[in-house]
DSSP file (Angstrom, degrees, kcal/mol; ACC not computed):
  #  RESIDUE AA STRUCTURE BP1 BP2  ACC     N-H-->O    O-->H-N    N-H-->O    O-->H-N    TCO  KAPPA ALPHA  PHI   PSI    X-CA   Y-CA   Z-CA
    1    1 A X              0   0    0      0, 0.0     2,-0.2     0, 0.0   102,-0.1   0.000 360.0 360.0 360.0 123.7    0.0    0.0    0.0
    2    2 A X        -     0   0    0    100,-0.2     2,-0.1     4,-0.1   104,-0.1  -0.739 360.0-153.6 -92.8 167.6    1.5    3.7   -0.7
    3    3 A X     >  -     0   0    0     -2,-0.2     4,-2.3     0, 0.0     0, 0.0  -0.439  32.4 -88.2-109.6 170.9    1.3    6.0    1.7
    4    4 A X  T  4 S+     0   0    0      2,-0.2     5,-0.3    -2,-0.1    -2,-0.0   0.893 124.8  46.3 -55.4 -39.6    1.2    9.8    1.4
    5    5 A X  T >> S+     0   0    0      1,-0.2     4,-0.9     2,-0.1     3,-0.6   0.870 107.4  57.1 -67.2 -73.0    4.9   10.3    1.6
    6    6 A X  H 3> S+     0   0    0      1,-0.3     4,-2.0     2,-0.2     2,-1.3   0.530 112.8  43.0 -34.3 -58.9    5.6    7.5   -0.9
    7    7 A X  H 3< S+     0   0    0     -4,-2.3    -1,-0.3     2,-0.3    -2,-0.1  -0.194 109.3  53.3 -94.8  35.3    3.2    9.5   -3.5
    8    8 A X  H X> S+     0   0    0     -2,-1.3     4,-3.3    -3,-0.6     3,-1.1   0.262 116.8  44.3-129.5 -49.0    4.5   13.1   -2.8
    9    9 A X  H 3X S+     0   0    0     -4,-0.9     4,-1.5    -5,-0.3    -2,-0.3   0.913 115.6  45.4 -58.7 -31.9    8.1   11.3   -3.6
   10   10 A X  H 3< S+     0   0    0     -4,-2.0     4,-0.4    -5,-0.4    -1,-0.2   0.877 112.9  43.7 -77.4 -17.3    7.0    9.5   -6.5
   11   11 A X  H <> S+     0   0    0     -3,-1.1     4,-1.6     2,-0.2    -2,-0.2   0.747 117.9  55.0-107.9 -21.2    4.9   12.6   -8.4
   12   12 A X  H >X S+     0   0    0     -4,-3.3     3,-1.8     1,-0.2     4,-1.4   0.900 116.6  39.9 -41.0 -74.8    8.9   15.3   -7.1
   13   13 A X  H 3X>S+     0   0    0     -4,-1.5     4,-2.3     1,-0.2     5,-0.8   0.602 115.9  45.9 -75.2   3.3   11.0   12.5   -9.0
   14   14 A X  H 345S+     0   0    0     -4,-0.4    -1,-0.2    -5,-0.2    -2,-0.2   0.814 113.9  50.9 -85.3 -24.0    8.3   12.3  -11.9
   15   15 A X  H <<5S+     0   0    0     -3,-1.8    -2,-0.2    -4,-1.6    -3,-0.1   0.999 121.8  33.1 -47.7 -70.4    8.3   16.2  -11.8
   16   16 A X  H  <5S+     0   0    0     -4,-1.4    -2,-0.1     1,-0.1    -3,-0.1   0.913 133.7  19.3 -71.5 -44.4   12.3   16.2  -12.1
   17   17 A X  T  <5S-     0   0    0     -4,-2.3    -3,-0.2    -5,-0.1    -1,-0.1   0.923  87.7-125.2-105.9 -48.3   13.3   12.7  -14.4
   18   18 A X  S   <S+     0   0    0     -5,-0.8    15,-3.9    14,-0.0     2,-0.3   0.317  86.1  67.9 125.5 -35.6   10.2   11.9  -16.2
   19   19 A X  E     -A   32   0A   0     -6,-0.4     2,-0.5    13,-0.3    13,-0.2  -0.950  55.1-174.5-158.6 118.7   10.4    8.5  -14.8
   20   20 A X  E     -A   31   0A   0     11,-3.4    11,-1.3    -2,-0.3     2,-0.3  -0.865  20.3-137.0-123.9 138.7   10.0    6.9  -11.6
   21   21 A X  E     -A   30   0A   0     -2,-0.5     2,-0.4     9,-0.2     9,-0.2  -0.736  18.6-161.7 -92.0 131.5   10.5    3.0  -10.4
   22   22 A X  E     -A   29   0A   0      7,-0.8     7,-3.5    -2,-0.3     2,-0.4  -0.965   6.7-152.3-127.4 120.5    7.7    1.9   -8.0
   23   23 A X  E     +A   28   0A   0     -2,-0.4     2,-0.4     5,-0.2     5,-0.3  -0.817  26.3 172.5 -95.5 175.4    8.8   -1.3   -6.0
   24   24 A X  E >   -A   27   0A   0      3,-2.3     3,-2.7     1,-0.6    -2,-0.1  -0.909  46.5 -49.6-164.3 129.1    5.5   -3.0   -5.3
   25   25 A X  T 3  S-     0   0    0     -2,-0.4    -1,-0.6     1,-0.3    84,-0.0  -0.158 124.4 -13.6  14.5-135.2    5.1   -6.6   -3.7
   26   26 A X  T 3  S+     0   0    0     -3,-0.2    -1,-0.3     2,-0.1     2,-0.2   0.146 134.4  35.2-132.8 -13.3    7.1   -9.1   -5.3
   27   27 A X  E <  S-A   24   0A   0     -3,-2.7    -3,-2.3    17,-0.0     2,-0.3  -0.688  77.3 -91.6-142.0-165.1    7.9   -6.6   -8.8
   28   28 A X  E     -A   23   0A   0     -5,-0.3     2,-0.7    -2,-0.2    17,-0.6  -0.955  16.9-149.0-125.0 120.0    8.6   -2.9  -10.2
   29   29 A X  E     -AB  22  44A   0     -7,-3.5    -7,-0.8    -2,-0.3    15,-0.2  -0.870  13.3-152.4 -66.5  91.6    6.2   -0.5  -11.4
   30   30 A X  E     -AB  21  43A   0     13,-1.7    13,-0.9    -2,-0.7     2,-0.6  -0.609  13.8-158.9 -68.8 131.3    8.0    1.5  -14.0
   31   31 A X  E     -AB  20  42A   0    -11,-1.3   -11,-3.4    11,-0.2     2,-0.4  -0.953  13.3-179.2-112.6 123.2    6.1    5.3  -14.0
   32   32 A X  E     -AB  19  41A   0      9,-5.1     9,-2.2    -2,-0.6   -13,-0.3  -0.935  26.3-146.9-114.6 143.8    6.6    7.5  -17.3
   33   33 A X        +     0   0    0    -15,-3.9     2,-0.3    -2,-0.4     7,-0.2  -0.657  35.1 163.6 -83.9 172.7    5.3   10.6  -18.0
   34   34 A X      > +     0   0    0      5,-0.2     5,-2.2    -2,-0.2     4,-0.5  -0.939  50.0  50.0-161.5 137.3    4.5   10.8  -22.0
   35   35 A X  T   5S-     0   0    0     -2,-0.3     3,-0.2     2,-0.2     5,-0.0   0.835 134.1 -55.0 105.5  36.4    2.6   13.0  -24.3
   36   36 A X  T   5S-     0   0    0      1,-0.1    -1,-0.1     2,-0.1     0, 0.0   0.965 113.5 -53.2  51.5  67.8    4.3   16.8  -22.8
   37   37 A X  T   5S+     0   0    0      1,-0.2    -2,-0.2   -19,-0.1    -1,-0.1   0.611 115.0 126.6  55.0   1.3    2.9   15.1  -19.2
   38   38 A X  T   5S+     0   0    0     -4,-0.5    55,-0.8    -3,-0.2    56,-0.5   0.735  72.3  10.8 -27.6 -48.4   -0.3   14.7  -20.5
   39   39 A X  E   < - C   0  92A   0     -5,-2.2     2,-0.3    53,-0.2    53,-0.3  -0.530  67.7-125.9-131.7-168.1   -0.4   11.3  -19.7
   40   40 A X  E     - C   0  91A   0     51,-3.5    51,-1.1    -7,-0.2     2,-0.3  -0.906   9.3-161.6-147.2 135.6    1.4    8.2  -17.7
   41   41 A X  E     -BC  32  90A   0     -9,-2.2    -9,-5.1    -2,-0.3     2,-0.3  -0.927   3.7-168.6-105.4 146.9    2.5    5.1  -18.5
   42   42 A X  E     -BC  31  89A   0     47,-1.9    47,-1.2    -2,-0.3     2,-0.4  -0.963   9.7-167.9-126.6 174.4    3.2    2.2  -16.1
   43   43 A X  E     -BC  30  88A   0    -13,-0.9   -13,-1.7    -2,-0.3     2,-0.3  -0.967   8.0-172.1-144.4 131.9    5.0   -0.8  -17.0
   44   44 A X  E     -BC  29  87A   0     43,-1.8     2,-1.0    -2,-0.4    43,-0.9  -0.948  28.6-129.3-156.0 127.0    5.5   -4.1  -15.5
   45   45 A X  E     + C   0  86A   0    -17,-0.6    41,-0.2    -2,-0.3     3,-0.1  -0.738  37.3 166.4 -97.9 118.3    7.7   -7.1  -16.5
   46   46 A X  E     +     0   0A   0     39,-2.1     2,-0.4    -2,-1.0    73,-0.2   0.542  61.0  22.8-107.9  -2.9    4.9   -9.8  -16.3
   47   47 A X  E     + C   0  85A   0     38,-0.6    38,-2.3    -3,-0.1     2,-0.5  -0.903  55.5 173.4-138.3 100.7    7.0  -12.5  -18.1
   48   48 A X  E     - C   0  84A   0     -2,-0.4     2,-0.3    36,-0.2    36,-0.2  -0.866   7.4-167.9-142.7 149.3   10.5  -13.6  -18.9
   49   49 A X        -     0   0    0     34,-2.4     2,-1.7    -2,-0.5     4,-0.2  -0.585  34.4-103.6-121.3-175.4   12.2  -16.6  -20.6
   50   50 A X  S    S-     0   0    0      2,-1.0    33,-0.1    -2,-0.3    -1,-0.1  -0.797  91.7 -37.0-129.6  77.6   15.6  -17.8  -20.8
   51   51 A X  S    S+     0   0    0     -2,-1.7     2,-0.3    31,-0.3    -1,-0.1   0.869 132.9  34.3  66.3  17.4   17.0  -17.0  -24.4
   52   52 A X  S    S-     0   0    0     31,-0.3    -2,-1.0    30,-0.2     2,-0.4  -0.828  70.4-126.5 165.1 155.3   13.4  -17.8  -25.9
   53   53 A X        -     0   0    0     -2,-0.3     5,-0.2    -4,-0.2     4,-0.1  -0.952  38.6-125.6-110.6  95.7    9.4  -17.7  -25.4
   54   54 A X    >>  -     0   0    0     -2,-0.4     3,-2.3     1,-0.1     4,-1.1  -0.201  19.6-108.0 -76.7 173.4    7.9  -20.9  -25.9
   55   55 A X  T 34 S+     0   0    0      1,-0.3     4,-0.2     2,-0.2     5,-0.2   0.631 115.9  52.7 -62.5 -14.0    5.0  -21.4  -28.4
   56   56 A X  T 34 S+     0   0    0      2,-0.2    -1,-0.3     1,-0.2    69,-0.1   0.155 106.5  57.8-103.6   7.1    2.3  -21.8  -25.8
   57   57 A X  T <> S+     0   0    0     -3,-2.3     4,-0.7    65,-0.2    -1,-0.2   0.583 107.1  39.9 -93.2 -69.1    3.3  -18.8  -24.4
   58   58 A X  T  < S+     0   0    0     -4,-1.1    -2,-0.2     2,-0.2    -3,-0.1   0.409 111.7  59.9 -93.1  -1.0    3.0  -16.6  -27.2
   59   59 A X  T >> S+     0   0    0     -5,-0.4     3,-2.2    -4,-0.2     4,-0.5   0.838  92.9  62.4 -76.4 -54.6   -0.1  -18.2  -28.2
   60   60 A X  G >4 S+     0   0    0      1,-0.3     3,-2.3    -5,-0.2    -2,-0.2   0.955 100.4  58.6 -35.9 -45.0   -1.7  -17.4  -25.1
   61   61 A X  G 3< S+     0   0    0     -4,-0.7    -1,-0.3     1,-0.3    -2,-0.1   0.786 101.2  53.8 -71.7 -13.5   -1.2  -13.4  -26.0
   62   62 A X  G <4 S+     0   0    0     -3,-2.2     2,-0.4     2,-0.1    -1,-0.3   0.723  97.2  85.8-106.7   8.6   -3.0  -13.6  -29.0
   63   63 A X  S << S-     0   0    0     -3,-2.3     2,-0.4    -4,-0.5     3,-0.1  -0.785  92.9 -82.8 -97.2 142.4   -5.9  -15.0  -27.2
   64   64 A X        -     0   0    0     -2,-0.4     4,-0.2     1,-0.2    -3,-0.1  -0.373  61.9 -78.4 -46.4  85.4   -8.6  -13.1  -25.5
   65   65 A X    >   -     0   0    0     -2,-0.4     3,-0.6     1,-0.1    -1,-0.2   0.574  24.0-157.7   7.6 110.1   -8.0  -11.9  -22.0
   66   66 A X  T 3  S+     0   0    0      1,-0.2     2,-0.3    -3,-0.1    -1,-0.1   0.833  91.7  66.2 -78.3 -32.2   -8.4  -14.7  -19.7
   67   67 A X  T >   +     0   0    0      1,-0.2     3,-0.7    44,-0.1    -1,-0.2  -0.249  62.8 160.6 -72.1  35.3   -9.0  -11.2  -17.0
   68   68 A X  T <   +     0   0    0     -3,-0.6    -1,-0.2     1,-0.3    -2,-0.1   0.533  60.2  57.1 -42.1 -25.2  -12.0  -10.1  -18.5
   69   69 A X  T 3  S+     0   0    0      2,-0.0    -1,-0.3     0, 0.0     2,-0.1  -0.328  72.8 159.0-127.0  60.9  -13.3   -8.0  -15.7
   70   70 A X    <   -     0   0    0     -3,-0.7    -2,-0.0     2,-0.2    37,-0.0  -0.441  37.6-152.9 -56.1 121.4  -10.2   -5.8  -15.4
   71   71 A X  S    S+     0   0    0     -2,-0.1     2,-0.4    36,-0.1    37,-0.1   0.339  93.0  53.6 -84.7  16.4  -10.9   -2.4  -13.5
   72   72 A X  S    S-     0   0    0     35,-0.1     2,-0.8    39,-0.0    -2,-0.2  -0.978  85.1-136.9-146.7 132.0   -8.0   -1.4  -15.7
   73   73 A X        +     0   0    0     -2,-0.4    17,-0.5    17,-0.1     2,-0.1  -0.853  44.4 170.0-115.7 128.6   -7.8   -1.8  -19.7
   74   74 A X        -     0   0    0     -2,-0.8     2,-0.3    15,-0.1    15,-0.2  -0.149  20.7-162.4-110.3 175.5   -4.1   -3.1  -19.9
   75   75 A X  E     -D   88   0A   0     13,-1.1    13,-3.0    -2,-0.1     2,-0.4  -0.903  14.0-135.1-157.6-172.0   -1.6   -4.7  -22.9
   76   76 A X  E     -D   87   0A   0     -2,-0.3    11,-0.2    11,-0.2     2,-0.2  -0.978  10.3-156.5-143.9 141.0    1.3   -6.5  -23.0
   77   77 A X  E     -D   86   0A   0      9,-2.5     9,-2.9    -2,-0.4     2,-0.4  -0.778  17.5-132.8-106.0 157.9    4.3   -5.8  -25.4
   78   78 A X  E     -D   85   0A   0      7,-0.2     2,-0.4    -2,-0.2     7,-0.2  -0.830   8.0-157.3-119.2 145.1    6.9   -8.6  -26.2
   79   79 A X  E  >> -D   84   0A   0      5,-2.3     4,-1.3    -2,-0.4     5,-0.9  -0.923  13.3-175.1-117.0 100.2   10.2   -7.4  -25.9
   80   80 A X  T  45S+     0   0    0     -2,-0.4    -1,-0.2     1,-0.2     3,-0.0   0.950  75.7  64.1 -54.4 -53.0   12.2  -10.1  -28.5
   81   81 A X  T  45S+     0   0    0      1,-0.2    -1,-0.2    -3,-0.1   -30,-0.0   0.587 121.7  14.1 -47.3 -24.7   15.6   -8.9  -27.8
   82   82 A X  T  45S-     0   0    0     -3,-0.2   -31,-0.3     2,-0.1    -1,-0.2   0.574 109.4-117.4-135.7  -3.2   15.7   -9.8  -24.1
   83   83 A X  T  <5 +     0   0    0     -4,-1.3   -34,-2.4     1,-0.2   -31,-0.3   0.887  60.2 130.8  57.3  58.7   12.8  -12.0  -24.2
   84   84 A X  E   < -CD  48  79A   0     -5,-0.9    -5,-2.3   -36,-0.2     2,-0.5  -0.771  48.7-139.8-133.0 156.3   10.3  -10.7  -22.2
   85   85 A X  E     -CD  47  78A   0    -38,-2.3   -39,-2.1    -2,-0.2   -38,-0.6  -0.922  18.4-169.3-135.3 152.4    7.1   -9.9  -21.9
   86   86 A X  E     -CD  45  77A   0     -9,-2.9    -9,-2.5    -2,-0.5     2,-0.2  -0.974  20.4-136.3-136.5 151.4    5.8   -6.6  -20.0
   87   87 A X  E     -CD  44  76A   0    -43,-0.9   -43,-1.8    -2,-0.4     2,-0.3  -0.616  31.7-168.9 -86.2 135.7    1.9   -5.5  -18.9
   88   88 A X  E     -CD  43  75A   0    -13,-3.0   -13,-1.1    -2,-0.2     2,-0.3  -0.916  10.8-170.5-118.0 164.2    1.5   -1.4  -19.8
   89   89 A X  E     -C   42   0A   0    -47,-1.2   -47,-1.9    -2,-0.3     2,-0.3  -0.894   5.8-155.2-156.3 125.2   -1.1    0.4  -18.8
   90   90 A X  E     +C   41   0A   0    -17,-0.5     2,-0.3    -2,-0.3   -49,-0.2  -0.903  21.2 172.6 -98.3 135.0   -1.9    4.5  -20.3
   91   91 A X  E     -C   40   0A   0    -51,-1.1   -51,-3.5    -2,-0.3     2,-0.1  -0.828  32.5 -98.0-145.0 175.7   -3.8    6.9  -18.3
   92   92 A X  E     -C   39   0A   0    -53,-0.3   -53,-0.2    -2,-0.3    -1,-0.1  -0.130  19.6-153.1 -83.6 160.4   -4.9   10.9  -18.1
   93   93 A X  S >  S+     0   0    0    -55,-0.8     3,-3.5     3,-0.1    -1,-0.2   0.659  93.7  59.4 -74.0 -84.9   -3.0   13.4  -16.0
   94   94 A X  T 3  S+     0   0    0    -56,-0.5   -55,-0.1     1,-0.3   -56,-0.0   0.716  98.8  54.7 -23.2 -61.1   -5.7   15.4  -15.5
   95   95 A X  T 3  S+     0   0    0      2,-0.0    -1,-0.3     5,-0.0     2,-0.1   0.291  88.3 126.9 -81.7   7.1   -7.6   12.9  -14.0
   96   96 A X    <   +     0   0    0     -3,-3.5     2,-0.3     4,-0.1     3,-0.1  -0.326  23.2 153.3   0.8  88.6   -4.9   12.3  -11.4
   97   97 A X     >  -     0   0    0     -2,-0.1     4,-3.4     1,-0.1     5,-0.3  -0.998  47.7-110.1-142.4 176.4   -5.2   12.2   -8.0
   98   98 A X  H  > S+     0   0    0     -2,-0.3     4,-1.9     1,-0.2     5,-0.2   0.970 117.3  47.2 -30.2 -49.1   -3.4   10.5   -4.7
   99   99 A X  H >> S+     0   0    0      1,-0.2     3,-1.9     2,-0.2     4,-1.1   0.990 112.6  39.5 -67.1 -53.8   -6.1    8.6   -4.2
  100  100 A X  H 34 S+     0   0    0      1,-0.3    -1,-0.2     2,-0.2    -2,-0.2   0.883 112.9  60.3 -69.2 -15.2   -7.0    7.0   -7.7
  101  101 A X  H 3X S+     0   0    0     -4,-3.4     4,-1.2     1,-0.2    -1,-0.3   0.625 101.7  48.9-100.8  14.5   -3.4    6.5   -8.4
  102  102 A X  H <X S+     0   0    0     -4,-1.9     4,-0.6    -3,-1.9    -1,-0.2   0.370 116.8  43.4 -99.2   8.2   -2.8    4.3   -5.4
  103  103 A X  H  < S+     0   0    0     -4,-1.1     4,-0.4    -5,-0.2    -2,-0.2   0.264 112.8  52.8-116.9  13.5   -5.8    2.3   -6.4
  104  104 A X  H  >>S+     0   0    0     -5,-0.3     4,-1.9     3,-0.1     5,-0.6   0.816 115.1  41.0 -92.9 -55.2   -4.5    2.4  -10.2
  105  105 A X  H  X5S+     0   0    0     -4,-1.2     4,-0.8     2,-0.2    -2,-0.1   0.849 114.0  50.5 -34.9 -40.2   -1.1    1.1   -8.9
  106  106 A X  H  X5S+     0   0    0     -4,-0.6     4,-1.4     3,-0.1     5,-0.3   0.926 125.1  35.2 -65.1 -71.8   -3.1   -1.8   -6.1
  107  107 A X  H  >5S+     0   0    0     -4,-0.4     4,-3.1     1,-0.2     3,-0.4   0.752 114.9  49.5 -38.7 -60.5   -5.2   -2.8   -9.7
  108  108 A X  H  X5S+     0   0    0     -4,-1.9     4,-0.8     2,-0.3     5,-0.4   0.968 117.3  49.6 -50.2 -66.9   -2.2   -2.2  -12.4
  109  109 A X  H  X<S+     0   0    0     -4,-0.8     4,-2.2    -5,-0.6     3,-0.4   0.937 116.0  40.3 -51.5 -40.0   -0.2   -4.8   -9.4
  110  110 A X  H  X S+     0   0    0     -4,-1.4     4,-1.7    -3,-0.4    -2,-0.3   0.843 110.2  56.2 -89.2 -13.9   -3.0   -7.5   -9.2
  111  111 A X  H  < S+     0   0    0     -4,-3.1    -1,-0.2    -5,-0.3    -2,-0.2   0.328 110.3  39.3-115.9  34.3   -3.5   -7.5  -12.3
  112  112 A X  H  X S+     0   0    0     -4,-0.8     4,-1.9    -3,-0.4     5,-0.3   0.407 114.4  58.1-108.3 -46.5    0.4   -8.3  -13.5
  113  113 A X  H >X S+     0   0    0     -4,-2.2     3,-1.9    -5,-0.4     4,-1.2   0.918 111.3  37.7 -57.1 -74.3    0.3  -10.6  -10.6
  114  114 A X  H 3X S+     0   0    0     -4,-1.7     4,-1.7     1,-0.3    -1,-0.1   0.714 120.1  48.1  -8.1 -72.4   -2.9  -12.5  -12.5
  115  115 A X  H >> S+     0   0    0      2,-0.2     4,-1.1     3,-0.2     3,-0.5   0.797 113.5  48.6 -48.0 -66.8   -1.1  -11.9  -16.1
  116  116 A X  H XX>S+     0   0    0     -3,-1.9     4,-2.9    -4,-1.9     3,-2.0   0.999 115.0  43.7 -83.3 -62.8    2.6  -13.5  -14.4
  117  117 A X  H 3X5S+     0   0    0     -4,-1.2     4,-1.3    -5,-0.3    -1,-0.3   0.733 113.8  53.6 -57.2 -27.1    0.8  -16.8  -12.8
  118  118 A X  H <X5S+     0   0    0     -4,-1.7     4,-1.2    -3,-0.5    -1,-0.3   0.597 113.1  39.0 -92.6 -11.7   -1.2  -17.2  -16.1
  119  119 A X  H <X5S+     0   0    0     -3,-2.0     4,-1.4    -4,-1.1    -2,-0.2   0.731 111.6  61.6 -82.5 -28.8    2.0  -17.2  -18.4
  120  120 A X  H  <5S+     0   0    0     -4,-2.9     4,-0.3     2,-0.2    -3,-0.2   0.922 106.1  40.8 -77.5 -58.4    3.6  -19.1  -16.0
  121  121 A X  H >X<S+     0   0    0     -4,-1.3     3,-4.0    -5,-0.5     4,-0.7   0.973 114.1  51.9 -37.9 -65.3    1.1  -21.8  -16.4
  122  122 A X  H >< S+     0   0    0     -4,-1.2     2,-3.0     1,-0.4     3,-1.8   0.815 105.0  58.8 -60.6 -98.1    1.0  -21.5  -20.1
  123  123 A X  G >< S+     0   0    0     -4,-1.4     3,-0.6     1,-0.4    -1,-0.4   0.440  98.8  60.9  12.6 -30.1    5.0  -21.8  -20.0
  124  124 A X  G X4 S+     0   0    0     -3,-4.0     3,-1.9    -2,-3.0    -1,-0.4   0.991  89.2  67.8 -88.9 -44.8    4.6  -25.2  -18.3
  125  125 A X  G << S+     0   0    0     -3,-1.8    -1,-0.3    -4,-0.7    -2,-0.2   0.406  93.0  61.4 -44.9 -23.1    2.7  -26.6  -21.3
  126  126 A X  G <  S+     0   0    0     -3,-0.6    -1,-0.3    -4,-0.2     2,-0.3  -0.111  78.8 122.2-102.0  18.9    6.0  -26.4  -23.4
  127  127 A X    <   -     0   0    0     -3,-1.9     2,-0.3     0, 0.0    -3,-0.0  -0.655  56.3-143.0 -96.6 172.2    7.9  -28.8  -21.2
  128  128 A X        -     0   0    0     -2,-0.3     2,-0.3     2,-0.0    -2,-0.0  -0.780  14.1-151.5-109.5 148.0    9.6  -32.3  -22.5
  129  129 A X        -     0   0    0     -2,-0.3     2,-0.5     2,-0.0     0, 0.0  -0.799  12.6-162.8-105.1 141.4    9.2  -34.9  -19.8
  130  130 A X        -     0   0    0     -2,-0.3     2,-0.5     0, 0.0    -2,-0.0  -0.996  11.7-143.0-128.2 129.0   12.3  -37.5  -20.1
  131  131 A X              0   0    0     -2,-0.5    -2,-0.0     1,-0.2     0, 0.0  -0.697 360.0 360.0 -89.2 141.8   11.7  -40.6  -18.5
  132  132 A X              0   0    0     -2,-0.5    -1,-0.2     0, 0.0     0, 0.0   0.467 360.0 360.0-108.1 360.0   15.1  -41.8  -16.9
């Protein structure tokens, strides 16, 4: 849960860099401003594989939100190059305040935790069993 000081430090260093790291349970919230501060993005790494994404994996992302009743409307980007896969989520400035952006961060958090445990699954589906 932030608290008010966390969120007076997080919207200084988005004032000064642009970009601010939120650690939050078990991951990192990445915060960006975008659009001349118009907007925010946050970013999440909800996936990552070891020198490759297997196919059941990347199926799963072209399939229909398994999280249908998201208080949040989210995506996910593939990063190839490092082989990863990250939740984003774009929102208003304007419509910015303490309070709705610690319950856009709690939502934005469960619902990359949801999003990690369901890749994770999927990911198992691409293992080889060897019988010894």
């Amino acid at each position: 849960m932030l608290i008010e000081k966390d969120l007076k430090k997080i919207f200084s260093q988005l004032t000064i860099a642009n970009t601010v790291s939120i650690p939050y349970r078990n991951s990192e919230i990445m915060v960006h401003l975008t659009d001349n501060n118009a907007k925010f993005c946050l970013t999440t790494l909800v996936y990552e594989g070891l020198n490759y994404i297997p196919p059941s994996v990347r199926s799963s992302l072209s399939r229909k939100s398994p999280f249908s009743h998201s208080p949040l409307s989210t995506s996910l980007s593939v990063d190839e190059q490092h082989y990863q896969i990250q939740l984003q989520y774009l929102g208003q400035i304007k419509q910015l305040t303490q309070s709705n952006f610690t319950k856009i961060i709690e939502d934005f958090g469960a619902i990359a935790e949801q999003w990690r445990k369901y890749l994770d699954d999927q990911d198992k589906n691409d293992l080889v069993y060897v019988r010894s």
